[in-house]
C-alpha positions in Angstrom: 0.0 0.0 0.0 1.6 3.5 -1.1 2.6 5.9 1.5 -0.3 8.8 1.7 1.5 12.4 0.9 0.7 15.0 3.6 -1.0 17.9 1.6 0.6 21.6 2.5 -1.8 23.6 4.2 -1.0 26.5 1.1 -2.4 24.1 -1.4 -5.4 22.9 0.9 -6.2 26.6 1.5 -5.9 27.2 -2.4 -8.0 24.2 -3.0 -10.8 25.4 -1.0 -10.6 28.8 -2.9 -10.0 28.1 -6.3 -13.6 26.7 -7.4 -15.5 30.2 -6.1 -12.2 32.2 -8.2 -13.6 30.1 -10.9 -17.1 30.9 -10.3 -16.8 34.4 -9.1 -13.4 35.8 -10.8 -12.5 33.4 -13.8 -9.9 36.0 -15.0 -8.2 36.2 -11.6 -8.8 32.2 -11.6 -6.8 31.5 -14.6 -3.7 34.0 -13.6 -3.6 32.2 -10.0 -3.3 28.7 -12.3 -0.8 30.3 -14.6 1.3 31.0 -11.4 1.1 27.6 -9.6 1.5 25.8 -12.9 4.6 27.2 -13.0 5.7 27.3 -9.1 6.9 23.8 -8.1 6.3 22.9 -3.9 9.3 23.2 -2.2 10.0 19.7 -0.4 13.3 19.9 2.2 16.2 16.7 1.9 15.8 14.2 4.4 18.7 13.1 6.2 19.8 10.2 3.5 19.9 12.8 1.0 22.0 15.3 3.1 24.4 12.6 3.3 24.3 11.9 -0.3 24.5 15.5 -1.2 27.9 16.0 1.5 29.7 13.2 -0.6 29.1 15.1 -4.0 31.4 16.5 -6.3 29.0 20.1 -6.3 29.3 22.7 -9.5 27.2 25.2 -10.6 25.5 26.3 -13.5 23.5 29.6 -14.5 20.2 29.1 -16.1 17.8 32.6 -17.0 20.1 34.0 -14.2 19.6 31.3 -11.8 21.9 29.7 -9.8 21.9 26.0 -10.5 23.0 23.5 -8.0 24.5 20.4 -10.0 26.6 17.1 -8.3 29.0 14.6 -9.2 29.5 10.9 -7.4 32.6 8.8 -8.5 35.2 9.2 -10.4 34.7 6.6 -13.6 35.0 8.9 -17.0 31.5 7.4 -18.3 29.0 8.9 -16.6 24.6 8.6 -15.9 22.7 11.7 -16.3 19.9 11.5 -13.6 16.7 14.4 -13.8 14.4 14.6 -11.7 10.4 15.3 -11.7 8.5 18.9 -10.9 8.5 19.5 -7.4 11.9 16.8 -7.1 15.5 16.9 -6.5 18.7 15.4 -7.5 19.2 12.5 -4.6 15.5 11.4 -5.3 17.4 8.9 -7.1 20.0 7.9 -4.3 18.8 4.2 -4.2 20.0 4.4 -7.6 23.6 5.4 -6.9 25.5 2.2 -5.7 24.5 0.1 -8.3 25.6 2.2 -10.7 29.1 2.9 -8.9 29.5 -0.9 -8.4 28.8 -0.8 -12.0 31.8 1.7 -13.0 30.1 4.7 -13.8 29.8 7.8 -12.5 26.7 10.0 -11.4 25.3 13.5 -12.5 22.6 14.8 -11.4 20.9 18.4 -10.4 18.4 20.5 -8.4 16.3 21.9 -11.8 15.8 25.9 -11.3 13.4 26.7 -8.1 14.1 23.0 -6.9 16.1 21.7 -4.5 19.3 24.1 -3.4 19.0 25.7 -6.6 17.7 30.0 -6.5 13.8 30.3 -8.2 10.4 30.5 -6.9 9.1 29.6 -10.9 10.6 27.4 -13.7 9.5 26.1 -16.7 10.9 23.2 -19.3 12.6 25.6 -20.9 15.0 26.4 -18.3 15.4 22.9 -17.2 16.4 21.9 -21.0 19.0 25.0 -21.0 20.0 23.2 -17.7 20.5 19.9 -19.3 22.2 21.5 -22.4 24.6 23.1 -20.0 25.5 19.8 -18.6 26.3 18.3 -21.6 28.6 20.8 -22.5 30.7 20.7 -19.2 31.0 17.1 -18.2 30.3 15.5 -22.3 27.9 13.2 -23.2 27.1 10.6 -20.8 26.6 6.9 -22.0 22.6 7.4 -20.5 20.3 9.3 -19.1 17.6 8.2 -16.0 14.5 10.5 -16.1 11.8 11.0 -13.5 8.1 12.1 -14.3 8.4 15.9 -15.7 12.8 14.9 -16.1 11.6 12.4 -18.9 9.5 15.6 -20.8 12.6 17.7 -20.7 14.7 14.4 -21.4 13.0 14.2 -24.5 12.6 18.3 -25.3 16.2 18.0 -25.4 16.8 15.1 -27.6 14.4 16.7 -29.8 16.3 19.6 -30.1 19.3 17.7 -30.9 21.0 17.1 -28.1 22.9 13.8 -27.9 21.2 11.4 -26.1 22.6 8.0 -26.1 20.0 6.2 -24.2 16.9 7.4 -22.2 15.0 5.7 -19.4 11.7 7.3 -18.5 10.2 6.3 -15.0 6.3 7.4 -14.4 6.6 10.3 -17.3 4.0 12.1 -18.5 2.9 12.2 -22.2 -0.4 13.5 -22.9 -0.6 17.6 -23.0 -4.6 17.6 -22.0 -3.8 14.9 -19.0 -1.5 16.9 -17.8 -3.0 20.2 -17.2 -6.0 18.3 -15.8 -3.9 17.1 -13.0 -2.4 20.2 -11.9 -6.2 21.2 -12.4 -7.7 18.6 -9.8 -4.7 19.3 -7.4 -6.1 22.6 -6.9 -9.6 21.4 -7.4 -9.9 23.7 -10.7 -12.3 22.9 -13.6 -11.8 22.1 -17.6 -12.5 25.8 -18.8 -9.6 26.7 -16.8 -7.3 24.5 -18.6 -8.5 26.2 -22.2 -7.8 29.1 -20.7 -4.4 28.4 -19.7 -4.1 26.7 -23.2 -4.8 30.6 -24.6 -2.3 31.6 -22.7 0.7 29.4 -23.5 -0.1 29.9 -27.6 0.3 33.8 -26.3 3.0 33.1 -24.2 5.7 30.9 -25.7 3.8 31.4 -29.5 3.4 27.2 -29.2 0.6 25.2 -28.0 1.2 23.3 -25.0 0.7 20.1 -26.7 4.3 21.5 -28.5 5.8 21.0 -25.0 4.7 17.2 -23.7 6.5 14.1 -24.7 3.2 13.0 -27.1 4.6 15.8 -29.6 7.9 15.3 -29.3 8.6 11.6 -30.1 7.0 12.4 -33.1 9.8 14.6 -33.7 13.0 13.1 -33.1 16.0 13.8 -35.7 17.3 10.4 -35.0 15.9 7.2 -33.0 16.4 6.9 -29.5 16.7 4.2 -27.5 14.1 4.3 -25.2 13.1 2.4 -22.0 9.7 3.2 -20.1 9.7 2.3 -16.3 5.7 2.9 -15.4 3.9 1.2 -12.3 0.1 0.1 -13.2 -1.0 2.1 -9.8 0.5 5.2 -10.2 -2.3 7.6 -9.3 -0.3 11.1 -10.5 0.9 9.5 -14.1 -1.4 7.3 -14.8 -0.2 3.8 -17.2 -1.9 5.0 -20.0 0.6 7.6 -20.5 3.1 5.1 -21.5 0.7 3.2 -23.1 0.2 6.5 -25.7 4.0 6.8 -26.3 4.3 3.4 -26.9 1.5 3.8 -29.0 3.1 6.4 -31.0 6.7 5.1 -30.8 6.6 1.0 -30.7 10.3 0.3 -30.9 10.6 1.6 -26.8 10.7 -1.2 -24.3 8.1 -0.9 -21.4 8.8 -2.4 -18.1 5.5 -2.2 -15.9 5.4 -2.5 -12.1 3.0 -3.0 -10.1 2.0 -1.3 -6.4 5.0 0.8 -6.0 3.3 4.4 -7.3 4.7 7.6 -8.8 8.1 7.5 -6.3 8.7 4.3 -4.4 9.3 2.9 -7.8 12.8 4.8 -7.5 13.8 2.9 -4.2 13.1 -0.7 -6.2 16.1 -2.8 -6.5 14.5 -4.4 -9.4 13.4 -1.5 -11.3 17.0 -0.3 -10.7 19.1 -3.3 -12.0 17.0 -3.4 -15.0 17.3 0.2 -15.7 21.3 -0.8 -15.4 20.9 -3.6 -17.9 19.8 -1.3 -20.5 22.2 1.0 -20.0 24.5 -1.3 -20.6 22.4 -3.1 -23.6 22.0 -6.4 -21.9 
């Protein structure tokens, strides 16, 4: 049985006062979505992760004049690229991190802009694609990249734009641009005319639709193929299966490995999940 998450009282006050802004104020409603859409929740490191992030290699990047906090385990010259999910952080994947130094490789990984010990209240996948490109230009290519949720969008923003990803494991991703802004909807407890609202609003925004910016659009426009590994648990309750399902769909030549009762995040503490995320990496 998944561990319940302890909602913040912020987001159970805005819950309770977002369906009379949408009845009373729609205008204001929509600006007050446009801002949390874009605000992650700020969760603190536990006391594994501190010790995890004391025994990094720590570098910094600048991203839209942000201070990025980026870190470094081992030593090995091929190196994993870990990214994490919206609202996430870099030693999410710390179960990860022994195999994969048994294995001979090293680690990279990142707080995303507004995330973690990285400066921002807002981001967007724009900045956490500069991030990634920034990456790749100081520590090379690595021989892989691990993805969370909302990391496995930007994972594959960036390999559409060219960027030279080897291989790409996606664990609980989102795919589907309408799904998506209908959960960030029901977290706040928002309705659908909302979401066409906020649709208005990106076309003005970023002169792209958000369907431009989800992982449904942009397997369909690779340069070159990727090989591509879905992790997805059947009870994940925040990205549901059919998400992989649709990129699959779309893109049958990617390998999906379903679980089964570990959620959205304790499917990144499974020692399974993790050694056969290492056996594609190294194409066994």
């Amino acid at each position: 049985m998944s561990k319940q998450i302890k909602v913040p009282v912020l987001l159970r006050i805005v819950r309770w006062w977002f369906p009379k802004l949408e009845k009373f104020a729609p205008p204001l409603a929509t600006r007050l979505f446009v801002q949390l859409f874009f605000t992650p929740l700020h969760y603190g490191f536990n006391e594994k992760e501190l010790e995890w992030v004391s025994k990094a290699n720590r570098f910094r990047i600048i991203v839209n004049k942000k201070r990025v906090e980026c870190y470094s385990w081992g030593s090995a010259q091929p190196y994993i690229l870990f990214v994490h999910g919206w609202a996430g952080r870099a030693t999410q994947f710390r179960k990860f991190f022994p195999f994969l130094l048994d294995a001979g490789f090293r680690i990279v990984s990142f707080d995303g802009p507004a995330h973690g010990n990285s400066q921002g209240k807002r981001t967007n996948i724009l900045e956490f694609g500069e991030a990634l490109e920034k990456i790749f230009t100081l520590q090379g290519e690595p021989v892989g990249v691990i993805a969370h949720s909302f990391g496995g969008v930007v994972s594959l923003l960036a390999a559409t734009n060219g960027l030279p990803v080897k291989k790409l494991i996606n664990i609980g991703s989102p795919v589907i641009g309408d799904k998506i802004i209908m959960t960030f909807l029901n977290a706040v407890n928002g309705s659908w005319p909302t979401g066409e609202k906020f649709k208005a609003y990106m076309i003005k925004k970023f002169n792209r639709s958000f369907d431009e910016f989800s992982s449904q659009y942009f397997i369909q426009h690779l340069k070159t193929p990727l090989p591509l590994m879905l992790v997805h648990d059947e009870h994940d309750l925040e990205v549901t299966i059919d998400h992989a399902e649709e990129l699959l769909r779309i893109y049958p030549q990617a390998l999906l490995y379903k679980t089964s009762g570990l959620g959205h995040t304790r499917v990144l503490k499974d020692e399974t999940v993790i050694k056969e995320c290492l056996k594609f990496i190294r194409g066994n």
